[in-house]
Residue, then its C-alpha position, 0 to 999 in steps of 0.5 A: x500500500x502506497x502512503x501519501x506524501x505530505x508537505x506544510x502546505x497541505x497540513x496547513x490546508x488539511x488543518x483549515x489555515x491558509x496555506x501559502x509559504x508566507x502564511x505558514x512562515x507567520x504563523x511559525x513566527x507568530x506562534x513560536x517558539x513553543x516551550x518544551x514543556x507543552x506537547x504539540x497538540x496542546x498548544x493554545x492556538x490551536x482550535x479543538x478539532x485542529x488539536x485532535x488532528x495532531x494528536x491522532x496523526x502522532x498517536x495513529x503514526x498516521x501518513x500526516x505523522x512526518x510532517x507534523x513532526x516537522x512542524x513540531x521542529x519548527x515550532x519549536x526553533x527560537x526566534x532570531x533577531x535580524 
């Protein structure tokens, strides 16, 4: 059985955000970092239905589980001053 390959923009679409590079840079920008301490899913930005996604997809190890494991990494990133 062949497995979906998933990218940003198509978590952003799947999670109902607007998905263009610039809108996902912001929202990593505007979002991050999140402290490690609280685990993705239960960050407070996000909506019920959206949490229940990234808990399942990491909990299933779903298709989606690579990608929003790549965005667990990048919300995570500190922030650096330009």
């Amino acid at each position: 059985m062949e497995q979906s390959i998933h990218n940003l923009a198509s978590l952003f679409k799947q999670l109902g955000l607007d998905n263009t590079n610039e809108a996902i840079t912001d929202f990593i920008n505007r979002n991050g970092p999140v402290p490690s301490n609280i685990v993705l899913h239960e960050a407070e930005f996000w909506s019920a239905s959206q949490a229940f996604f990234l808990k399942e997809a990491i909990e299933e190890d779903a298709d989606w589980a690579e990608i929003v494991d790549e965005l667990n990494v990048l919300l995570r990133k500190p922030h650096t001053s330009e």
